[in-house]
C-alpha positions in Angstrom: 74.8 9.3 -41.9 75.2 5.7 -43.7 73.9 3.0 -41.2 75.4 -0.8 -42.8 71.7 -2.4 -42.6 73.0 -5.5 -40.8 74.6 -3.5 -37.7 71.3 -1.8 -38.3 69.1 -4.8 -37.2 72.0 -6.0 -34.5 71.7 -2.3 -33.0 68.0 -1.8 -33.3 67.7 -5.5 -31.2 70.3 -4.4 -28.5 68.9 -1.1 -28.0 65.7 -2.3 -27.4 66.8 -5.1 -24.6 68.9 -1.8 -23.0 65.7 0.3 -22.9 63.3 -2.4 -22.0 64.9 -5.5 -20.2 66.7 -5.2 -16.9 68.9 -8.7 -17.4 70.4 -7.2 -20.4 70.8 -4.1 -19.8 72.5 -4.9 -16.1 75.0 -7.5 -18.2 75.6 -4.9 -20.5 76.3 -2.0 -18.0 78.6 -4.9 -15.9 81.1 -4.6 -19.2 80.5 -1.1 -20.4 82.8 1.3 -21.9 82.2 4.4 -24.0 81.3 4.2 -27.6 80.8 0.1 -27.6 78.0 0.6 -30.9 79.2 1.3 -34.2 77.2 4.1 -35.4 76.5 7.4 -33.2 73.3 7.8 -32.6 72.7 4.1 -31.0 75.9 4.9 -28.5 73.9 8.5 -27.2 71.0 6.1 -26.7 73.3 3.3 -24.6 74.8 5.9 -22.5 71.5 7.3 -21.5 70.7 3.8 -20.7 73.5 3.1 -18.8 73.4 6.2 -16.7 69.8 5.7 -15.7 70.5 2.0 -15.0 73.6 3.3 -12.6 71.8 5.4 -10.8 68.3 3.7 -10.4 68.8 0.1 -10.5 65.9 0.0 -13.8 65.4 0.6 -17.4 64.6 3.9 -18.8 61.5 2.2 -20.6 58.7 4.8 -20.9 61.5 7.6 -19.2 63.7 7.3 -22.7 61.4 9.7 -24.3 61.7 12.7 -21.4 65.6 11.9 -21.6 65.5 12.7 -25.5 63.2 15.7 -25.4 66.2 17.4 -22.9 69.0 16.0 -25.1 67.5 17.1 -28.0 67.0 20.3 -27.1 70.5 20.8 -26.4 72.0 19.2 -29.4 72.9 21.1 -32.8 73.2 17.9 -34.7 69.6 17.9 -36.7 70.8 14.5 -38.4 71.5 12.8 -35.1 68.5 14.3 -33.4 66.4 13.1 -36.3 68.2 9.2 -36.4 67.7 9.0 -32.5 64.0 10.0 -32.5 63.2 8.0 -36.0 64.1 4.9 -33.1 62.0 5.9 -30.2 59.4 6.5 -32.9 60.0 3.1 -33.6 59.1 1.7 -30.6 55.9 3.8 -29.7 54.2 3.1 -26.6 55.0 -0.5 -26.9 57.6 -0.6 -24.4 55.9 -2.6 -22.0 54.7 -5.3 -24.5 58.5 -5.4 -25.4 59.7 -6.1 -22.1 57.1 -8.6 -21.8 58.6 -10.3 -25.2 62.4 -9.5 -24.9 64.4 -12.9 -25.2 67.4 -11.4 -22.9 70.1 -13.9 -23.3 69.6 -14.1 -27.0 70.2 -10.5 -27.0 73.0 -10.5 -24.8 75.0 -13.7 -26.4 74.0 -11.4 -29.4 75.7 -8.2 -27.7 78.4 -10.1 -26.8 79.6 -11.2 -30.7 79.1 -7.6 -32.5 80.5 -5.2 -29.3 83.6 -7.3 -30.1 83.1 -7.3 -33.8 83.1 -3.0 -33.4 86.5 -3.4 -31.0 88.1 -6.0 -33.6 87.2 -3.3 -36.8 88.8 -0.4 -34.7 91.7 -2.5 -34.0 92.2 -3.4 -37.4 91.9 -0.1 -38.7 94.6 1.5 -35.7 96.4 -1.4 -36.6 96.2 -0.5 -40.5 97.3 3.4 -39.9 100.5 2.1 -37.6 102.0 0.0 -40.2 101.1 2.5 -42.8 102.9 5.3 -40.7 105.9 2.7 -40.1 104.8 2.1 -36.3 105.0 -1.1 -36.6 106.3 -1.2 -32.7 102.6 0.5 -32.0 100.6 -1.6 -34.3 102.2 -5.1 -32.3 101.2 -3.3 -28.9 97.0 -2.7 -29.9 97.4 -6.6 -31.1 99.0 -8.0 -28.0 96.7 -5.5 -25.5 93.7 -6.0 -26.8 91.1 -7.9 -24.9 87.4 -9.2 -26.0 84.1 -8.3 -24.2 83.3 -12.0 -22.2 79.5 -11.6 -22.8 76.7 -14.6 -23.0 77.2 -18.0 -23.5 80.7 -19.5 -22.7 81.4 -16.3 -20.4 83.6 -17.2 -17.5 81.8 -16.3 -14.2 83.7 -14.6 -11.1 81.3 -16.1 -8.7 82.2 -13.7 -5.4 82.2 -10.4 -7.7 79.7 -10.6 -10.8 76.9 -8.6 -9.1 74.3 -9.0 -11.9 74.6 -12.9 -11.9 74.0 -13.0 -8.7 71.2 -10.7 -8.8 70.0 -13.1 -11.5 70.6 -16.3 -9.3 67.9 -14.9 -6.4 65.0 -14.1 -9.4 61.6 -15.3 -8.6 61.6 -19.1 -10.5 61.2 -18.8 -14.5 57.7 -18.5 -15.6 56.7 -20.9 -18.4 56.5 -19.1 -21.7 52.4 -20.3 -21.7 50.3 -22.3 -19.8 47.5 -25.1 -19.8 44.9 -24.4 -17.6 43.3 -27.2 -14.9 45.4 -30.5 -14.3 47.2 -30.3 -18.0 48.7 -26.7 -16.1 49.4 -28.7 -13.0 51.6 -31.4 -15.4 53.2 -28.8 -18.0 54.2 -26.9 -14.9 57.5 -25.6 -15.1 58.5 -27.5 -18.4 57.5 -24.7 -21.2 60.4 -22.8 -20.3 63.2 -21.2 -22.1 66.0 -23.6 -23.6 64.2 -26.6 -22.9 63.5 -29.8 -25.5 60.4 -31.3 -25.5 59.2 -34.1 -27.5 55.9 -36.1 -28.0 56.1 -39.8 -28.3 53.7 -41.5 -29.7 52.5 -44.5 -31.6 51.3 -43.5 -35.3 47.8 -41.3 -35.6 47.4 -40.4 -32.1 47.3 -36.7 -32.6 51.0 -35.7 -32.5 50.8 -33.0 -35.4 47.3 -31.6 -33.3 49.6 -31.2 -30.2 52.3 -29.5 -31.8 50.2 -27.2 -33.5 48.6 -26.7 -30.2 51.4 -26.0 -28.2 52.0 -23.4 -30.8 48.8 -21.7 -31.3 49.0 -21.1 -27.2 52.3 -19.6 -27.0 50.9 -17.3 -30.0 47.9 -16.6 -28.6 50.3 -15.4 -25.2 52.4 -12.9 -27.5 55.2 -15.2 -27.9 57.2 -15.3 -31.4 56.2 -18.9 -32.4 58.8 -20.6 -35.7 56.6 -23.8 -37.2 58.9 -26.1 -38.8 56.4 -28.6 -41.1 59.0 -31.3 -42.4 57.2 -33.0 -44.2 54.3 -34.7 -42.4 51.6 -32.8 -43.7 51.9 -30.0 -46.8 51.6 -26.3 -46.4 47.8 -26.5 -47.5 47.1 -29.1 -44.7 48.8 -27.4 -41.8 47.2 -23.7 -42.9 43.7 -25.7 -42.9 44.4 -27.0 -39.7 45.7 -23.8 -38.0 42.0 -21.8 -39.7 40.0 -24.7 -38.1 41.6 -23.8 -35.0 41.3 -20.1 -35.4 37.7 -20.4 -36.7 36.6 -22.9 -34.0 34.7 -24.6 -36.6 35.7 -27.8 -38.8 35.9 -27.3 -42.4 32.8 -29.5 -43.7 29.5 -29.7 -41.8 29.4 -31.8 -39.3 28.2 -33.0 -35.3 31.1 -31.0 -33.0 30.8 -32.9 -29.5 32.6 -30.3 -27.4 34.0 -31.5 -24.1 32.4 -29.0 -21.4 33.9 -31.2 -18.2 36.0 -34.5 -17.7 36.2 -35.9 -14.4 36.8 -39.6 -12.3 33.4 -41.6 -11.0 33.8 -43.6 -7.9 34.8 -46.7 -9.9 37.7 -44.8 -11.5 36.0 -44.6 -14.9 36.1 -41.7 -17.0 33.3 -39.5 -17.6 32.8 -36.9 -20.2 30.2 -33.9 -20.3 29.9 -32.9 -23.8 27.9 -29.6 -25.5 26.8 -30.9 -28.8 26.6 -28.2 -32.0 25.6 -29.2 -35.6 27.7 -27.4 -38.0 25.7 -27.0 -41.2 27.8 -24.8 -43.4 31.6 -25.3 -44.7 34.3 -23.1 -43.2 35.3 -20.7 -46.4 38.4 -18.5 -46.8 36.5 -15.5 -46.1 35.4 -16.9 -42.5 38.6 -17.4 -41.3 39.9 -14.6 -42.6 37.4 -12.9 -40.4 38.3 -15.5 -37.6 41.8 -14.2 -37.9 41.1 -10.8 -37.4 38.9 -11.4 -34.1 42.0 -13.0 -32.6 44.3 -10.6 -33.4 42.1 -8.0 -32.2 40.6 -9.7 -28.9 43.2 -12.1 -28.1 46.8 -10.6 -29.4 45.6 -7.1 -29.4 48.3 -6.6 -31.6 49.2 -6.4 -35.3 52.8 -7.9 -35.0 53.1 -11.5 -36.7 53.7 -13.7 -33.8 53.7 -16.5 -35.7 56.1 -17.8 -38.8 55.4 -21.1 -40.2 58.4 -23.0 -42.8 56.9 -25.9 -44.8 59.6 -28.1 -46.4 58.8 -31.9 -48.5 59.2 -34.8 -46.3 63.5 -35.5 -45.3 64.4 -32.3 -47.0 64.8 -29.9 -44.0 67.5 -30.3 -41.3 68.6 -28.7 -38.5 71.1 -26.9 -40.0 68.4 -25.1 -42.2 66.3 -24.4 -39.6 68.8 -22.6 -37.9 70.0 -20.7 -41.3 66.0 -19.7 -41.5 65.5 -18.3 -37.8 68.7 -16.5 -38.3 67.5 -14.4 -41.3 64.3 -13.9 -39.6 66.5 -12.6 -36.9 68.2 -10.2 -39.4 64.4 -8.6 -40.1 64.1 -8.4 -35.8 62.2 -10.9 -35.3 63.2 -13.7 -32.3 61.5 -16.8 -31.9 60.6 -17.4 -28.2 59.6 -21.0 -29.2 60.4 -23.8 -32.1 58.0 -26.2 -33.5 59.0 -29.2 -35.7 56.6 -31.2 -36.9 58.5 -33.9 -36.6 62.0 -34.8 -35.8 62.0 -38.1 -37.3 61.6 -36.8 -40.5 64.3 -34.4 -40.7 67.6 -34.6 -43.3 70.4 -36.7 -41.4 72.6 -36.9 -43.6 75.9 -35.8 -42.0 78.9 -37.0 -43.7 80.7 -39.7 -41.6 77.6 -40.8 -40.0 75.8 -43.8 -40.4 72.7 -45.2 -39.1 71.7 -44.4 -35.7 74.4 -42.1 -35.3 72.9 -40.3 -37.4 69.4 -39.5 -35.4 71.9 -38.8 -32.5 73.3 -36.3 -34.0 69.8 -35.0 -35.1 68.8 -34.7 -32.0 71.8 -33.1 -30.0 71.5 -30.8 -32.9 67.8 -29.9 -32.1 68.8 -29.8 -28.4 71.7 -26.9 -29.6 68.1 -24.8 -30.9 67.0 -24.0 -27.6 70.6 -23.3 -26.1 71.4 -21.2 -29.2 68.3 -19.1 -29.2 67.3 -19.4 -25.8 63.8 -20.0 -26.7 61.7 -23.4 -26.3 62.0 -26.1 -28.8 58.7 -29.2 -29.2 58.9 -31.9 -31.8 57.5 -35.2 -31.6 58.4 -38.6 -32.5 57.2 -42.0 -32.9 57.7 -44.8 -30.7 58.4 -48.8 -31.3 56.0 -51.3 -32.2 55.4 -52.2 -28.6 54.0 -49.1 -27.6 50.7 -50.4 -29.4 50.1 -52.9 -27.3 50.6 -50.7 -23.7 48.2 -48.7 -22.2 51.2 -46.6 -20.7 54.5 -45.3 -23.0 58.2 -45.9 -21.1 61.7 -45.5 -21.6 61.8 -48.7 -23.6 59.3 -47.4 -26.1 61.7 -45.5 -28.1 61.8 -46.1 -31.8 65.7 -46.4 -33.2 68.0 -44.9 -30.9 67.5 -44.9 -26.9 70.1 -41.7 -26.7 67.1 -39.8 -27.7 66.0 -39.8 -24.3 69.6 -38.8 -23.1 69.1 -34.8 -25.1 65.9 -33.7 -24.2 64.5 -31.9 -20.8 61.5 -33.5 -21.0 59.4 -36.7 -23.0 56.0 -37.0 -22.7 54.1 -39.7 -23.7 50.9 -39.8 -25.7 48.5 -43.0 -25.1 45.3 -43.8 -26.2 43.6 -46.9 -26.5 41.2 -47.8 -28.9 38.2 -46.6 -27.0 40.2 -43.8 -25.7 40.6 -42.1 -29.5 36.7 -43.1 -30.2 35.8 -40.9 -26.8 38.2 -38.1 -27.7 40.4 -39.2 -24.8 44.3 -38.8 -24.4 46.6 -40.1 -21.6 49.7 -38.0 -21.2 52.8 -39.0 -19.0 56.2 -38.2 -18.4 58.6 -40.4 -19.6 61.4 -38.3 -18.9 61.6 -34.9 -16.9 65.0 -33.5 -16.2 64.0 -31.0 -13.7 61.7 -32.5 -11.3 60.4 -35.4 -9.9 57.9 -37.5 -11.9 56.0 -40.7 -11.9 56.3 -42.8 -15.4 52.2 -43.9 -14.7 50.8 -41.0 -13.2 48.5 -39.8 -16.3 46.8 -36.3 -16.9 43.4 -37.8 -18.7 42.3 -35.1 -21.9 39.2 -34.3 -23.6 39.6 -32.5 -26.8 37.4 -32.3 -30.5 39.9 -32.8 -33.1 37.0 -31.7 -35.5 38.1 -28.1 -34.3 42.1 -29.1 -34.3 41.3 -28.9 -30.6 43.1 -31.8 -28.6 43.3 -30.2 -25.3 39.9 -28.4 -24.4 39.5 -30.5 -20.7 41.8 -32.3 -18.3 41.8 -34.2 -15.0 43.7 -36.4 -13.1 
């Protein structure tokens, strides 16, 4: 049996969500109708899907293999029996580690477009054998009856009958995809979510880059599919030193690491910093973090699945358009970003023909905004603020550098302060400058201790 290796990957990805992931495969079931998949062997798996959803209200998961040992015992098709279990195989006993990383409304927008793409090929080849028998009276009847699948984004809701979205609308709140631990938890508390924007504003050489690599290395270190976008700011060499200094815990020439133990507020409101001191006499080779690598994947991951991808480009050479042409081959090899990096949006490609100046960033970043709405997945960038940020201990909505509509795309804008004794203490004062989905004060400020010597920026925090 010839599998086209596109529907392949599409199939493989659906599949999966059905077996695995309740949202999808609810959605899916709400719309279902025999023989939806292109090729035979993934419709025997949907229907066993579907039937064990109908009657049990769940996935199959780790049940899919008992349904197959039955089936196959039954069926004289070797070939099928052999595609079907070449799948499961597939998928091993990481079932619940898949559930844990399905990206369900990616999958199901992605549902959606090829189970009408298989109805639209039918049609055209009924259509095809009417007009070639002379039926043309047929042929006009499958045009004018035929009707798409409404599935993911742009999907019309009947609010009073579509069961599964309003089994969706009483889930438990959205977990954040990671999370900080002590009062940096407490302020990126329900922010690090699925299609949300994030930015970093900041004056020049406060750490940006070390926060976005950061926020990355966490989400990777939590299983979660992580797409690093350098544009430009710092070459491929640079960012894969930093990300082994990380991994290594250890900067790359010998040196004094002050590591923050504790950070807490004296009486007076003054800052105070308890710090473990280690001397580092040896440079950090290729061969130690090599090594360093391993332990995390081992210990940390416990997996050998890349969960992170990293895309370096030369500075105002990658857009937004490319970065979605990049995530959607990687998608073609199964694998789904659950968040997007860009180091940073202010040094992205604008040029869009008819646009000029600051329409131009605005279009940037509704564009980046699209990204998370697209994929379903989180997007951080960072950008730099005006002149007059230097000279303010706390970053506002006036701070913006170019074009205030910046402001106006994302969920969320944090601000990045640090004074000049701040930086020399390892100190960094993060706010909210904009927050779409709670309440926030502009000069409430988590206080940071991290050791940038490690590419370390948040190791401490306090109110």
């Amino acid at each position: 049996m010839k599998i086209e290796k596109r529907s392949s990957d599409e199939e493989r990805l659906i599949l999966t969500g059905m077996i695995v992931d309740i949202t999808v495969l609810g959605r899916i079931s709400s719309k279902w109708h025999q023989n939806m998949f292109k090729s035979k062997w993934a419709n025997i798996i949907s229907k066993w899907c579907i039937s064990f959803y109908r009657r049990y209200e769940d996935v199959p998961m780790n049940q899919i293999e008992n349904i197959f040992q039955s089936w196959a015992s039954e069926t004289s098709s070797k070939e099928t029996v052999t595609l079907v279990e070449k799948f499961l195989d597939s998928l091993s006993e990481e079932y619940e580690a898949l559930q844990e990383e399905s990206n369900s409304n990616y999958i199901i927008d992605m549902a959606g477009k090829y189970f009408n793409r298989v109805q639209i090929e039918r049609l055209i080849d009924s259509v095809q054998g009417d007009i070639d028998r002379g039926k043309i009276t047929e042929a006009v009847n499958r045009t004018t009856s035929f009707n798409q699948i409404e599935m993911g984004v742009g999907k019309g809701i009947n609010i009073l009958q579509d069961d599964e979205f309003i089994k969706e609308a009483f889930k438990e709140e959205e977990e954040d995809l990671f999370k900080y631990s002590g009062a940096l938890g407490e302020f990126f508390k329900g922010s690090l979510q699925r299609d949300s924007f994030i930015a970093l504003m900041g004056p020049d050489k406060v750490g940006k880059s070390f926060w976005l690599i950061d926020i990355a290395y966490r989400a990777m270190l939590k299983r979660k599919r992580v797409a690093f976008f350098e544009a430009g700011d710092m070459s491929q060499n640079q960012v894969m030193r930093r990300l082994m200094i990380r991994t290594a815990k250890r900067p790359l020439y010998p040196a004094k690491v002050e590591y923050p133990v504790h950070i807490g507020k004296s009486r007076d409101g003054y800052t105070k910093i308890k710090r473990k001191i280690k001397n580092v006499k040896d440079k950090l080779s290729w061969r130690d973090a090599k090594r360093a690598c391993k332990k995390i994947m081992k210990r940390k991951i416990k997996s050998k699945n890349s969960y992170f991808r990293l895309s370096c480009h030369p500075n105002s050479t990658l857009s937004v358009s490319s970065i979605q042409s990049i995530i959607q081959n990687w998608i073609r090899e199964d694998w789904v970003p659950d968040v997007i990096v860009i180091d940073y949006a202010d040094i992205l490609d604008m040029n869009y023909s008819g646009l000029e100046g600051r329409d131009r960033i605005n279009e940037t970043w509704k564009r980046l905004r699209s990204l998370s709405q697209i994929f379903h997945c989180l997007v951080v960038t960072g950008s730099q603020t005006d002149a007059g940020a230097y000279k303010r201990d706390i970053i506002t909505r006036s701070n913006f550098s170019e074009d205030k509509r910046k402001l106006a795309h994302v969920t969320g804008m944090i601000g990045l302060n640090v004074t000049e004794k701040e930086k020399e203490r390892g100190i960094t004062r993060l706010n909210w400058v904009v927050l779409r989905e709670r309440a926030f004060g502009v000069g409430k400020c988590v206080y940071v201790a991290g050791c940038l010597s490690i590419a370390n920026p948040a190791i401490k925090s306090c109110w």
